[in-house]
N, C-alpha and C positions, 0 to 999 in steps of 0.2 A: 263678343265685344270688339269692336273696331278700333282704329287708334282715331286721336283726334288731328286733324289737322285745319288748321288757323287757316281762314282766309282773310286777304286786306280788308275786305268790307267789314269782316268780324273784328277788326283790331281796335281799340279806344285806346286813345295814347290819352296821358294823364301828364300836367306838368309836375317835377317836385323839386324843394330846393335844398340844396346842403350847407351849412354854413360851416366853413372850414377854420373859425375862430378856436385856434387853441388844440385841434386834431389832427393827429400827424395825418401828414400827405397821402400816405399810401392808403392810408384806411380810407380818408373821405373819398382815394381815387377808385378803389375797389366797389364800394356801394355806388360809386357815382357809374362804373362800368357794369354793375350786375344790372340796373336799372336801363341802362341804354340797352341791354342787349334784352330784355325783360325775362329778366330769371326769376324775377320775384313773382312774376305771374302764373297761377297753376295752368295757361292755359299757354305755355311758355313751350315752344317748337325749335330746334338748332338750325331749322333750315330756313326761319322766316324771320321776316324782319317784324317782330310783335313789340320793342321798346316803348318806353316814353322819354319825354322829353326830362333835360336835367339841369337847374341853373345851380352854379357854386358860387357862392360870396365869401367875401371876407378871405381870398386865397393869401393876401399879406399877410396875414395873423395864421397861417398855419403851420407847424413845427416839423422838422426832422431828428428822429430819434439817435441816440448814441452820439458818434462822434461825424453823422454822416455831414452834416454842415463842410466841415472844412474838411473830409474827407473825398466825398463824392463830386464826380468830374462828367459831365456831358461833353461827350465828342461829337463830330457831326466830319461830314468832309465835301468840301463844295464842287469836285469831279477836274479841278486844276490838279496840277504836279506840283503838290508841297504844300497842298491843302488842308491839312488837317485841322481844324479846329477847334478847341474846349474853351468849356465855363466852368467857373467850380461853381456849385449849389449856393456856395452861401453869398455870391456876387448874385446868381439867377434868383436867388428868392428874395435878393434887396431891392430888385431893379425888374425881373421882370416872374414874378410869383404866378401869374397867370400862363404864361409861357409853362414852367414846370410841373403845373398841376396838369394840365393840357396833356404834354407830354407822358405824364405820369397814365392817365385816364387809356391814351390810344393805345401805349404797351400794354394793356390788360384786354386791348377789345381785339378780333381776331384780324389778321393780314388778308382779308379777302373782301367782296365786295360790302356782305352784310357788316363789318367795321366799321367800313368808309361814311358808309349810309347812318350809321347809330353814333360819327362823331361827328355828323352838320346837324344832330339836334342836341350835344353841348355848348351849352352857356356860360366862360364863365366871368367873374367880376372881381378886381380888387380886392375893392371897398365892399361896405354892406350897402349902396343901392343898384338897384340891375331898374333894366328896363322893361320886365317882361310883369311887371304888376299886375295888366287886364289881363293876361292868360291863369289867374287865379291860381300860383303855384302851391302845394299840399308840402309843407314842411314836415323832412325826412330827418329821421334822427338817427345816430349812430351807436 
């Protein structure tokens, strides 16, 4: 018995969407990262790009657990002297929810190229309309 391995011609990417109404962040960010990287697939390789595509709505309406709202602080540093810059969470989720979830999604997906590659097929949206209605997206649940 030999192992399987995936080639690009073999891959079917499939669209799905999640809607983050009401689900903390990190959950809908984790299924939104197993699917890019396509773990969900049995035919699922670490060394190939085999994901599909993933649109998220409704990221306004999605909730952070405990006290992490006015706890949690996003730093970033822009390469100037005395640069340092944070948001707390609960200004980034009033102002910009898609930014966080974003962010939330790429810290789960790996630092290398097959990452980069698995987050130009997230999508994601506010509100609950997206643009991506002809690609016939398959509603994923949590």
């Amino acid at each position: 018995m030999s192992t399987y391995m995936p080639k690009a011609s073999d891959i079917k990417r499939t669209w799905y969407i999640i809607d983050a109404n009401g689900v903390p962040l990190g959950r809908a960010a984790a299924k939104a990262a197993t699917i890019l990287r396509g773990k969900h697939k049995p035919t699922y390789a670490p060394h190939a790009d085999c994901g599909d595509y993933v649109i998220i709505i409704n990221t306004d309406k999605a909730v952070l657990t405990g006290k992490k709202l006015e706890n949690k602080v996003y730093r970033w540093h822009t390469g100037w002297i005395g640069g340092l810059k944070e948001i707390k969470y609960s200004k980034m989720m009033a102002e910009q929810s898609d930014r966080a979830m974003r962010l939330a999604v790429e810290g789960m997906l790996p630092n290398n190229t097959l990452g980069r590659k698995a987050a130009t097929r997230l999508r994601i949206f506010k509100g609950e309309q997206h643009n991506q209605a002809s690609r016939n997206p398959v509603k994923c649940e949590l």
